[in-house]
RODO-2510 file (C-alpha; in nm, 4 decimals, decimal comma):
residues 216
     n   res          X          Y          Z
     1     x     0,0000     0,0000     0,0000
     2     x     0,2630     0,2282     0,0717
     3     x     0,4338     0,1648    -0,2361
     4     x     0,1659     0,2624    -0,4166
     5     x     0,0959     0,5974    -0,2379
     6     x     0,4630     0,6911    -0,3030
     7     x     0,4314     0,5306    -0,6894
     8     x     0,1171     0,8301    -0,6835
     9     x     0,3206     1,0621    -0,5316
    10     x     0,5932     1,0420    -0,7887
    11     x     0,3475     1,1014    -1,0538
    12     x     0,2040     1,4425    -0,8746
    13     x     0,6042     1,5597    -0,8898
    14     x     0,6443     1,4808    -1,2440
    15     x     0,3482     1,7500    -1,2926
    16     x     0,5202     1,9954    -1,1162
    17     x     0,6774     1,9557    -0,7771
    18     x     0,5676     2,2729    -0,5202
    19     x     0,7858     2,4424    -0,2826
    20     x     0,7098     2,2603     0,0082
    21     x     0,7049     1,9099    -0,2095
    22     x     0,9418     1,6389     0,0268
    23     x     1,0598     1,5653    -0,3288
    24     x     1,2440     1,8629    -0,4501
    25     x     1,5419     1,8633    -0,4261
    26     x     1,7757     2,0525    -0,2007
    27     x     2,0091     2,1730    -0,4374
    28     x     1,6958     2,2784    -0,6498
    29     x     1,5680     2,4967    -0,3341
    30     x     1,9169     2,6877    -0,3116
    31     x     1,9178     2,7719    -0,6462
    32     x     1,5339     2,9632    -0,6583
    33     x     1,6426     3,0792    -0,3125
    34     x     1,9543     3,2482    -0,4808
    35     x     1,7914     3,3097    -0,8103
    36     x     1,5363     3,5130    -0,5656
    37     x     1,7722     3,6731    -0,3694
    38     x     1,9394     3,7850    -0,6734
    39     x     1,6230     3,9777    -0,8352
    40     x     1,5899     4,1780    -0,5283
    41     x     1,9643     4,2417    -0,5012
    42     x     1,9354     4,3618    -0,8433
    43     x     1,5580     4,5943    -0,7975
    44     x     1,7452     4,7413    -0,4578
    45     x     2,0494     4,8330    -0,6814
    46     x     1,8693     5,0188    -0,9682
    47     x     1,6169     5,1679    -0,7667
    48     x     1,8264     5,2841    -0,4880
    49     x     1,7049     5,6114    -0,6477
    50     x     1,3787     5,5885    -0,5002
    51     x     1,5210     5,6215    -0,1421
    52     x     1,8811     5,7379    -0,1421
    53     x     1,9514     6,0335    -0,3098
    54     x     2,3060     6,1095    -0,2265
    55     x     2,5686     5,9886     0,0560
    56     x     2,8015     6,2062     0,2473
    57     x     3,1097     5,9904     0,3938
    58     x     2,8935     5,6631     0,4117
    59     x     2,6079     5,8105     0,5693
    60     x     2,2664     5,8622     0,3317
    61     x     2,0627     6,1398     0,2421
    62     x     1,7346     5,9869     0,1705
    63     x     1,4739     6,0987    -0,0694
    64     x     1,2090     6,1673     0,2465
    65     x     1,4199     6,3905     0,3741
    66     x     1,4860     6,5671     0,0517
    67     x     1,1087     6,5904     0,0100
    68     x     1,0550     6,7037     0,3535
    69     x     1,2717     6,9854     0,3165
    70     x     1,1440     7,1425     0,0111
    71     x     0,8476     7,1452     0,1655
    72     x     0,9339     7,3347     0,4396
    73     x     1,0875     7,5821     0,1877
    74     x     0,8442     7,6229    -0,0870
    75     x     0,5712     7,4211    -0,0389
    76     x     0,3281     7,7116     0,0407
    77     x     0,4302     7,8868    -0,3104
    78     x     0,4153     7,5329    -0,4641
    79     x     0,0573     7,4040    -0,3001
    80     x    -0,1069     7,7787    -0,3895
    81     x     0,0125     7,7774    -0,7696
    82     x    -0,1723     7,3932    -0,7932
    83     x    -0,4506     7,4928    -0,6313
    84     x    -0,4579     7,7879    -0,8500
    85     x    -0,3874     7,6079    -1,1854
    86     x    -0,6560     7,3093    -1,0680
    87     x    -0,8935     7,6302    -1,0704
    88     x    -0,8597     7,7605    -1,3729
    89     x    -0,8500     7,3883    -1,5150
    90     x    -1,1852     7,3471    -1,3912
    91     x    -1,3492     7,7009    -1,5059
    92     x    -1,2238     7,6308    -1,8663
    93     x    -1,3563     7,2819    -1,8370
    94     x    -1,6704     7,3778    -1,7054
    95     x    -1,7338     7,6440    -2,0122
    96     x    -1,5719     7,4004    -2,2422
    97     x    -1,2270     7,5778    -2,3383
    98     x    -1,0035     7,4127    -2,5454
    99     x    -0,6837     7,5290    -2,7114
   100     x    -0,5507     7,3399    -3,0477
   101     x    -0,2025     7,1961    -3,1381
   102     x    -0,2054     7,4815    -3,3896
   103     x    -0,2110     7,7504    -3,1036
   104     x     0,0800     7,6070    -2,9135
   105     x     0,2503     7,5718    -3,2115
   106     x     0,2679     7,9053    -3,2987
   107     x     0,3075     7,9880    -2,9598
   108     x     0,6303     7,7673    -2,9183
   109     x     0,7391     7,8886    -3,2548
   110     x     0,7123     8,2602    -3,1066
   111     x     0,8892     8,1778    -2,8001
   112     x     1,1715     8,0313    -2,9314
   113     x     1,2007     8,2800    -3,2054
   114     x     1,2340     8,5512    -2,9376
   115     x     1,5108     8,3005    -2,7443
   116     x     1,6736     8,3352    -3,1388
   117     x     1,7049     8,6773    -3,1310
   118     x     1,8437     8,6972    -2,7977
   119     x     2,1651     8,4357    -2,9260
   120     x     2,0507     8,1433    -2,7449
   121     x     1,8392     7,8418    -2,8123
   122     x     1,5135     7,7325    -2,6603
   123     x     1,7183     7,4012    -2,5067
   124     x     1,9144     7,6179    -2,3408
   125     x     1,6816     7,8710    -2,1907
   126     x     1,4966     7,5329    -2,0450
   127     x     1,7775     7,3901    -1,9287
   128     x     1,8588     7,7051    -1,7624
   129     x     1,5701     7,7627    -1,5919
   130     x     1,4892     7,3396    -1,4685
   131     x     1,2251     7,2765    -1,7232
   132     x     1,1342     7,0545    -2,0294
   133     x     0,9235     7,1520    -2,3207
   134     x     0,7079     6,9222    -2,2109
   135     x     0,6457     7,1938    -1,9159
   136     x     0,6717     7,4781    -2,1071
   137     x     0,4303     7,3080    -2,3957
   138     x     0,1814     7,2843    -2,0491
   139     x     0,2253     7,6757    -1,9631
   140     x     0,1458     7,7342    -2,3246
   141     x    -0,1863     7,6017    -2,2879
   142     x    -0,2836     7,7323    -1,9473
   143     x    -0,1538     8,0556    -2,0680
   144     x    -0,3727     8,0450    -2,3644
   145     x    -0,6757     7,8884    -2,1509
   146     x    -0,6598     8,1844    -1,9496
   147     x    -0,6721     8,4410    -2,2024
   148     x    -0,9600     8,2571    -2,3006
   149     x    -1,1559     8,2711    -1,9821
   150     x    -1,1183     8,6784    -2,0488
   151     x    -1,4311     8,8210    -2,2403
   152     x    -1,2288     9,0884    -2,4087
   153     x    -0,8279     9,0926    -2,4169
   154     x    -0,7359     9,4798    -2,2571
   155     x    -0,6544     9,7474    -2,5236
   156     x    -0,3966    10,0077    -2,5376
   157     x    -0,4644    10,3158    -2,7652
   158     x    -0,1397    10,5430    -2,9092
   159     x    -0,2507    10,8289    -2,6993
   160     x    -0,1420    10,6369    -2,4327
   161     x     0,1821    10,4989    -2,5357
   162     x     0,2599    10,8581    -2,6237
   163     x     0,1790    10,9484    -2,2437
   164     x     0,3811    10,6702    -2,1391
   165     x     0,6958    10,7484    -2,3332
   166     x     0,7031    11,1102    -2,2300
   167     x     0,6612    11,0512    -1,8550
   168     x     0,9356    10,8238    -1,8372
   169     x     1,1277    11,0549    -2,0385
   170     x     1,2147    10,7766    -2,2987
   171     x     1,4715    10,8880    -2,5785
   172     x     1,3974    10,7835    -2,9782
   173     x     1,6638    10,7448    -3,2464
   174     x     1,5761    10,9795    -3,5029
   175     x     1,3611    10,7534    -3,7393
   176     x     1,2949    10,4980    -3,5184
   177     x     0,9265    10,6303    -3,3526
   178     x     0,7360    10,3543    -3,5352
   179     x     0,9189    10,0837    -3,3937
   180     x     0,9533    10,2606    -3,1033
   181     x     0,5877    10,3021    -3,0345
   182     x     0,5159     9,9382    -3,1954
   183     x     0,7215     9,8160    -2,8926
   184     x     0,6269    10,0243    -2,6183
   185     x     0,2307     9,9078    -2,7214
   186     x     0,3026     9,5748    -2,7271
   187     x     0,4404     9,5491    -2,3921
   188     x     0,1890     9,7325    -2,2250
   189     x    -0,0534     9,5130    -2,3723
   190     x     0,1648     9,2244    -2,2050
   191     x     0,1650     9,4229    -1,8601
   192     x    -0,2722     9,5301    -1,9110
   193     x    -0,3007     9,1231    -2,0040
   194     x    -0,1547     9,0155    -1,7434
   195     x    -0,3226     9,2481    -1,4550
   196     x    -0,6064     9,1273    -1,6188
   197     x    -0,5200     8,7498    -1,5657
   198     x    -0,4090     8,8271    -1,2442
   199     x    -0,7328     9,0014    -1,1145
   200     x    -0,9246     8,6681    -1,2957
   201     x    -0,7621     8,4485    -1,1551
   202     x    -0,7722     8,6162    -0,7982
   203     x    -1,1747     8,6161    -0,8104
   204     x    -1,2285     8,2841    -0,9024
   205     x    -1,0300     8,1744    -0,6372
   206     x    -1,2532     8,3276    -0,4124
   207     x    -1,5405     8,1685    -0,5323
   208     x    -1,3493     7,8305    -0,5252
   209     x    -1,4365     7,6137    -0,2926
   210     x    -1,0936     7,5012    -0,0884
   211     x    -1,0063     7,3236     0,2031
   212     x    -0,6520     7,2857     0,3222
   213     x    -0,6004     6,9318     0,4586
   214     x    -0,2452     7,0559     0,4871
   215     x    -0,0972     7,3963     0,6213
   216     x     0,2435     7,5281     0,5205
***
């Protein structure tokens, strides 16, 4: 009788012996024990990233503690320019905004033209500042999102340029007023949009509904 059970035993292994099975072997354990310890050896190594950041004589600076600290340091400024952002993301939702590929386009071609002009290269100025164009591509569109959300963009007549110029005593090369006056307009267009924005922005956030679960 017992020779049979162990005869029906034998069979079961041949199927596929389990890790507790009497009949595997020892040297078979060792080597899924090492094969196992070697995976995790090998996740730990390349993803020591995740939780050690940088060591100082041995001892570790860990990626909490990194995390932590910015916090303390900016995560006021950080937390109120999210909460701001998930605002407007949700008025232009809510009215159905939408900007196109061709708007950041031209936008992004604009940008870096201006970069162009000023001898560098949009790479750099990114690099330079901690940004990808994948971040700048998402300023584009909240930028542009936001100008929607204004019912009329603010004007600037020549009267006023003309006041401006002369109050701050600003000197013209002798056939240069066109220009001149082009470029004055245009940024106090910039300076009237973004006031504009600003003032937007600052009332719907007051008729936002927002509860800090954390204070900075």
């Amino acid at each position: 009788m017992d020779k049979e059970k162990k005869v029906e035993e034998k069979k079961k292994c041949e199927g596929g012996c389990s890790w507790k099975c009497p009949h595997m072997k020892k040297g078979v354990k060792m080597a899924i024990i090492v094969a196992v310890i070697l995976v995790i050896g090998s996740l730990a190594y390349y993803c020591r990233g995740f939780f050690v950041v940088a060591t100082v004589d041995g001892y570790p600076i860990g990626r909490l503690a990194v995390m932590q600290e910015a916090e303390k340091q900016v995560g006021k400024a950080t937390l109120d320019n999210l909460i701001l952002k998930r605002i407007v993301l949700n008025e232009t939702a809510r009215k159905g905004i939408r900007v196109s590929d061709e708007e950041v386009n031209s936008e992004m071609t604009k940008i870096e033209g201006m970069v162009k002009e000023q001898g560098g290269t949009l790479e750099q100025a990114l690099s330079a500042q901690g940004i990808t164009r994948a971040d700048l591509v998402d300023q584009v569109i909240l930028q542009k999102k936001v100008e929607k959300l204004l019912s009329s963009k603010p004007a600037v007549t020549d009267e006023e340029v003309k006041a401006y110029i002369s109050a701050n005593k600003i000197s013209i090369p002798k056939g240069k007023d066109a220009e001149y006056l082009a470029q004055t307009k245009a940024q106090m267009e910039q300076q009237k949009l973004q006031q504009a924005i600003q003032n937007l922005v600052t009332s719907l956030k007051e008729n936002a509904k927002v509860r800090y679960i954390v204070t900075y």
